[in-house]
C-alpha positions as CSV (number, residue, x, y, z in Angstrom):
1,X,0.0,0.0,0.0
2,X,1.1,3.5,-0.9
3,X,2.8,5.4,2.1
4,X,1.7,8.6,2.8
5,X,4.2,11.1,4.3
6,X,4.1,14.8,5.1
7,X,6.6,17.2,7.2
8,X,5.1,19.9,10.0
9,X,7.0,22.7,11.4
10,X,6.6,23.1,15.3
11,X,5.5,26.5,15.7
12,X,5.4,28.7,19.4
13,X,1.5,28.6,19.1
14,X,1.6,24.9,19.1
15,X,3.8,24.9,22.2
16,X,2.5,23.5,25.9
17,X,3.0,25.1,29.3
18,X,6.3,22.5,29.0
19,X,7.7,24.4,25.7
20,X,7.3,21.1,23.6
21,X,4.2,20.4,20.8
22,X,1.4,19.8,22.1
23,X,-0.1,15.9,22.4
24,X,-3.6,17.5,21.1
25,X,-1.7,19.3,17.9
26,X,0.3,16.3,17.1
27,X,-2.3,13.9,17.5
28,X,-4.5,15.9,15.3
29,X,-2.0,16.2,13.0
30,X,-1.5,11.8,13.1
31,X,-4.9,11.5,13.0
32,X,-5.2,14.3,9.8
33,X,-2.6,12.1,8.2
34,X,-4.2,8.7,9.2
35,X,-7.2,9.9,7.4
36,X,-5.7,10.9,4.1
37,X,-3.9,7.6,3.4
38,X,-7.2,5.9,4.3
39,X,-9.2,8.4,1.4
40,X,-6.6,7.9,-1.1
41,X,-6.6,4.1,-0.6
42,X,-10.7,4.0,-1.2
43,X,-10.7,7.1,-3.5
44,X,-14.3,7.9,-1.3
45,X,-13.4,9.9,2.3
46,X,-16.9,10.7,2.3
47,X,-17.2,7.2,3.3
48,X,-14.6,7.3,6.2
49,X,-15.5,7.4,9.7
50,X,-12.9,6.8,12.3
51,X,-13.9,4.6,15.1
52,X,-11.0,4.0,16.8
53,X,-7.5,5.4,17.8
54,X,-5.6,2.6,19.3
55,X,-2.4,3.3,21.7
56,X,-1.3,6.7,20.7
57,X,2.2,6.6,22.1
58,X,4.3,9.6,22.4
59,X,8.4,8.7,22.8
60,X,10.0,11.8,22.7
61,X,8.8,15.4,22.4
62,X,9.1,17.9,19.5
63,X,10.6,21.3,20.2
64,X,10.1,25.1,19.1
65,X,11.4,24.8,15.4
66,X,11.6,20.9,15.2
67,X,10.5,19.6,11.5
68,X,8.7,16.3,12.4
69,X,7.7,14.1,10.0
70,X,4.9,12.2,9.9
71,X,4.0,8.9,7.9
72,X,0.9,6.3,8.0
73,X,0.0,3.3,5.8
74,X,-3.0,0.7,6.1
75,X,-1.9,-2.4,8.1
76,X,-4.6,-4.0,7.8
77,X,-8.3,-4.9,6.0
78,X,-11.1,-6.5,6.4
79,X,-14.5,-6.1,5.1
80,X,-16.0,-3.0,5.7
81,X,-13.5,-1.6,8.1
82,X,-9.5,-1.2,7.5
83,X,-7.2,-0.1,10.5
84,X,-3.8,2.7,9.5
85,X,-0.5,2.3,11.2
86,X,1.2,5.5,11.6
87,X,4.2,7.1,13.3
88,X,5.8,10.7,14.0
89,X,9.5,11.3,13.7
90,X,11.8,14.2,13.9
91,X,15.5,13.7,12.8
92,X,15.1,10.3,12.5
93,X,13.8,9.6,15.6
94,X,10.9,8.4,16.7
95,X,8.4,11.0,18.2
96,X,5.2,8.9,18.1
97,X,2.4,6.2,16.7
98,X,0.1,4.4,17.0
99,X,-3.0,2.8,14.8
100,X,-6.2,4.1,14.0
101,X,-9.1,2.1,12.6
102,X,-12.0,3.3,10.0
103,X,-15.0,1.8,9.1
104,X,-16.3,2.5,5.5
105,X,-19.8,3.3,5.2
106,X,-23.0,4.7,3.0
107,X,-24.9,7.3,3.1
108,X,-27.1,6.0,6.2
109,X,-23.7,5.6,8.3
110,X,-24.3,1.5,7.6
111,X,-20.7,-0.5,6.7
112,X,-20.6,-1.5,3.5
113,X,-17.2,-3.1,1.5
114,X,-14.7,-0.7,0.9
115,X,-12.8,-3.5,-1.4
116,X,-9.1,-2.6,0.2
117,X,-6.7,-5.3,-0.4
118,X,-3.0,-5.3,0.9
119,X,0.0,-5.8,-1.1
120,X,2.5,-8.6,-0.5
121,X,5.6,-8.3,1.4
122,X,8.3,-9.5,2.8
123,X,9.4,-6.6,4.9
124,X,9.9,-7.5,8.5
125,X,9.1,-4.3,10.0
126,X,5.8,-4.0,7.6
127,X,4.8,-7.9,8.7
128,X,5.1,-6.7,12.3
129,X,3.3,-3.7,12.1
130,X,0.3,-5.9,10.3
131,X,0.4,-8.3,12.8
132,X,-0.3,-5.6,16.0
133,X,-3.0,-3.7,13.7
134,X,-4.2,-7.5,13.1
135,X,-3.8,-8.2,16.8
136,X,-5.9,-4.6,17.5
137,X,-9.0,-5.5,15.2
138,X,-9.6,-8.6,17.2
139,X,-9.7,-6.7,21.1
């Protein structure tokens, strides 16, 4: 599945009474990013509803004039829902991720098939990252 990846400049408005990002912009901005990987996979995002952030982890904090990066991919599918892994970096390191799961639906909010299949692979950290969102789905 395509990767979708965008950078963000910390700004001082963005800043908590620590002087680092704050959790709400930079989950907003993971969530954001969650959600346009899952509407360019269907092509429909007025069929997207989110129904689940699982395990939002933050690592490290992002500073005052930090570039953080952030990236997000579907881990996994099944019929009428499909579940994004994505993570937040800043040079290299890892800020923060977590999953978030979407269910497709119609115009009465009922699931229907989105018709999401995965590609192959043979990465280990991609088999890994399927295999928690996999793990998620079933809780």
């Amino acid at each position: 599945m395509e990767k979708v990846k965008v950078s963000r400049l910390v700004k001082p408005q963005e800043l908590n009474h620590h002087g680092t990002l704050f959790a709400g912009r930079m989950a907003e901005w993971f969530v954001e990013n969650s959600f346009i990987c899952a509407a360019k996979a269907t092509g429909r995002p007025e069929n997207i509803v989110c129904v689940n952030i699982h395990g939002l982890t933050f690592k490290t904090p992002a500073n005052n004039g930090d570039i953080v990066d952030i990236e997000s991919m579907v881990a996994r599918v099944g019929r009428t829902s499909f579940t994004t892994y994505g993570r937040i970096s800043k040079n290299g390191l890892e800020t923060c991720e977590g999953y978030i799961t979407f269910t497709f639906v119609d115009e009465n909010n009922k699931p229907i098939p989105h018709n999401l299949v995965l590609d192959e692979t043979d990465d280990p950290i991609e088999l890994e990252i399927r295999r928690k969102a996999l793990e998620l789905s079933k809780k």
